[in-house]
N, C-alpha and C positions, 0 to 999 in steps of 0.2 A: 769209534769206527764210523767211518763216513759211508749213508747211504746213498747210491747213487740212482740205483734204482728201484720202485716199488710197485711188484706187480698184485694182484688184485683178484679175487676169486670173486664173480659175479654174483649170483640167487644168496640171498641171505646176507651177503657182505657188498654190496654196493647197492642191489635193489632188493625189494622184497617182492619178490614175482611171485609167491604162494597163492597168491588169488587168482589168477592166471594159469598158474599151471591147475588148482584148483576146477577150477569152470574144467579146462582141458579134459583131464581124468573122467569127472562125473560126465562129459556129454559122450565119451566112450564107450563110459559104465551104463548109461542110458539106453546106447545104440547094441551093447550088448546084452541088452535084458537085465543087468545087474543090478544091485543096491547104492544108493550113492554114498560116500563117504562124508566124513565133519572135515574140515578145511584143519583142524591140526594134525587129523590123521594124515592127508595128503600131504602137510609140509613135515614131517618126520619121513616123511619116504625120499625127500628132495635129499641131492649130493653126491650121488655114483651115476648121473648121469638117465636118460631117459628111457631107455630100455629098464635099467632097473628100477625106476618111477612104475612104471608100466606095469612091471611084473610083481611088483608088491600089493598096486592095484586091483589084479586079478586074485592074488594069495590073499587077501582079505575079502573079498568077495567071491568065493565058492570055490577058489584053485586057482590053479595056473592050467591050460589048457595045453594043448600039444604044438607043434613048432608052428606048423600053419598059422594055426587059428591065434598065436601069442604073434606074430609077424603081422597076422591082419587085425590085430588089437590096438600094437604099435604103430600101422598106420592109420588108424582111426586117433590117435591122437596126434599124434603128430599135424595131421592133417586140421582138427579143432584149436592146437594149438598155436600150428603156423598161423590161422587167421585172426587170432589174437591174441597173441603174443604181448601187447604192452596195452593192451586195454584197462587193469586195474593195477599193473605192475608201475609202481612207483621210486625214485631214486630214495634212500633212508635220507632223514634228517640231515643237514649240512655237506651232505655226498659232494654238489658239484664246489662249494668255496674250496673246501680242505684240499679237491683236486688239482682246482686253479691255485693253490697256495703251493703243494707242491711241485709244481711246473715251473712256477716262478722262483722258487728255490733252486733250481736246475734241475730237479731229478727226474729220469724217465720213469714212464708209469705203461702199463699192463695190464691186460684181463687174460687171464687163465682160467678154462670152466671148463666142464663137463656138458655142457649147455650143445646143443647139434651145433655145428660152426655157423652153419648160417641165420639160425634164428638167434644167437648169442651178437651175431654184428648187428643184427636187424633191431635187436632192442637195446643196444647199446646206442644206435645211431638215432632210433624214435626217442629215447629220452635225452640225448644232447650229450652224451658222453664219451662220442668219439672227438669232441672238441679238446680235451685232456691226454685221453690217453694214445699211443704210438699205434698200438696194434690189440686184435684182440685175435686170441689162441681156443676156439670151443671144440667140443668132440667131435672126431670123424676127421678134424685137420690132420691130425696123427691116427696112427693104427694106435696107440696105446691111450688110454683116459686115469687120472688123477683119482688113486695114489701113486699109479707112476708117477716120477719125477719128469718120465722125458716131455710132455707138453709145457710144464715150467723150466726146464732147462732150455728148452727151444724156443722159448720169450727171453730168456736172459741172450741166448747168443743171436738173438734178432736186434736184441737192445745194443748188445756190441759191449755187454757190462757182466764181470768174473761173478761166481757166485757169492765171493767174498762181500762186495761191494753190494750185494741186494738185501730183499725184506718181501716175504711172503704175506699175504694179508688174508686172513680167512675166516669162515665163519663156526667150521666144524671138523669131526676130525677124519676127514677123508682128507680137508687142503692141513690140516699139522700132519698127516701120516707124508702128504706129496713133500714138504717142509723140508721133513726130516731126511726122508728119501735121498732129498738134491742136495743135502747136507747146507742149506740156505736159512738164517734165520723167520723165524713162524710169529705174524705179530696177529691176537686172535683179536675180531670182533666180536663184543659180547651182547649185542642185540640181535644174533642172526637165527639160525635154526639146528644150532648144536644138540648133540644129544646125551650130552655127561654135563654135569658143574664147571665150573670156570676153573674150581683150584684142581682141576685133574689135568688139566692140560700143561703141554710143557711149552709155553709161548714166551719170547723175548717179551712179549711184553701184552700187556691185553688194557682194551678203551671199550667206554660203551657210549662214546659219541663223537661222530667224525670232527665236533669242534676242537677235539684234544689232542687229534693223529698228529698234524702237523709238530705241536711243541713235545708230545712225549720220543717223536722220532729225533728235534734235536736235542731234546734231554739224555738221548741213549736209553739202551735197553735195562729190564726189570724193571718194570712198572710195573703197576695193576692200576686199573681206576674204573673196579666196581664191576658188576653182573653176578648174579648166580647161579 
């Protein structure tokens, strides 16, 4: 099956923004009197998007407060996060070749995130990664967020390319849940911030390093090669 195009779930599968969204949380928790958390606590909360970051946030440190007060939570980070946003978030291991490699194959390429739309272009664009890909899809573009399908179905019909012909790229199982949803094959990253074992997921295929995406996508699907 020829792919034609391969879109791309951002935090944890092309960058690892955890330290960034990290600092984010604790100068919240800070400005809200609260405890600060460990940075794996905060990256097991990354994937449903920043509201739910937020609210996990508060649920570990003394509750969740009432609408108000969880609104002006979430703009105290947002606001620590908007201003930096790509300060220790860095692209993984071989991210930009493997992208150049498949553009030069033909194929169109994607970000689909949960990521606020505009701090998702904003860090896509500071670390040079709008040079690859077509368009980038983050939350609030759409009323609906991943594991709905419709934000990934509205990159494939931006792309101009059938579900048949695409490849989901992900790092956990909110983008295998979006996957499956759009009835699109789900190829997982296994260095990102999943939260089950590698063999529980149902993935066309899983890599744990962007030097291999390229040959295991025209090797076709079932592969593994490695994470657990």
């Amino acid at each position: 099956m020829r792919i034609d195009a391969v879109v791309f779930d951002l935090d944890g599968t092309l960058v690892d923004s955890a330290p960034d969204l990290h600092a984010a949380a604790n100068a919240m928790l800070r400005e809200l009197g609260r405890e600060q958390l460990a940075l794996e606590v905060v990256t097991s909360f990354v994937g449903n998007g920043v509201r739910k970051l937020v609210e996990r946030s508060l649920k570990a440190t003394g509750g969740v407060p009432d609408e108000a007060e969880s609104l002006a939570a979430l703009a105290l980070f947002e606001r620590h996060y908007s201003e930096h946003s790509a300060d220790l978030t860095r692209t993984y291991p071989g991210v930009p070749e493997a992208l150049a490699g498949l553009r030069r194959s033909g194929r169109k390429l994607a970000i689909c995130t949960n990521k606020p739309h505009e701090l998702a272009v904003d860090v896509v664009q500071r670390l040079g990664l709008n040079r690859f890909v077509e368009l980038t899809v983050g939350g609030g573009l759409l009323p609906q967020l991943k594991p709905d399908p419709a934000p990934l179905i509205h990159c494939l019909a931006q792309l101009g390319v059938a579900p048949a012909g695409a490849l989901f790229v992900g790092d956990s199982e909110t983008d295998e849940a979006t996957a499956a949803a759009a009835g699109i094959p789900f190829a997982l990253f296994a260095g990102g911030y999943r939260g089950k074992p590698v063999e529980a997921f149902d993935a066309a295929f899983v890599f744990a390093s962007f030097d291999r995406l390229g040959d295991m996508l025209d090797d076709g699907i079932g592969h593994r090669d490695g994470g657990s």
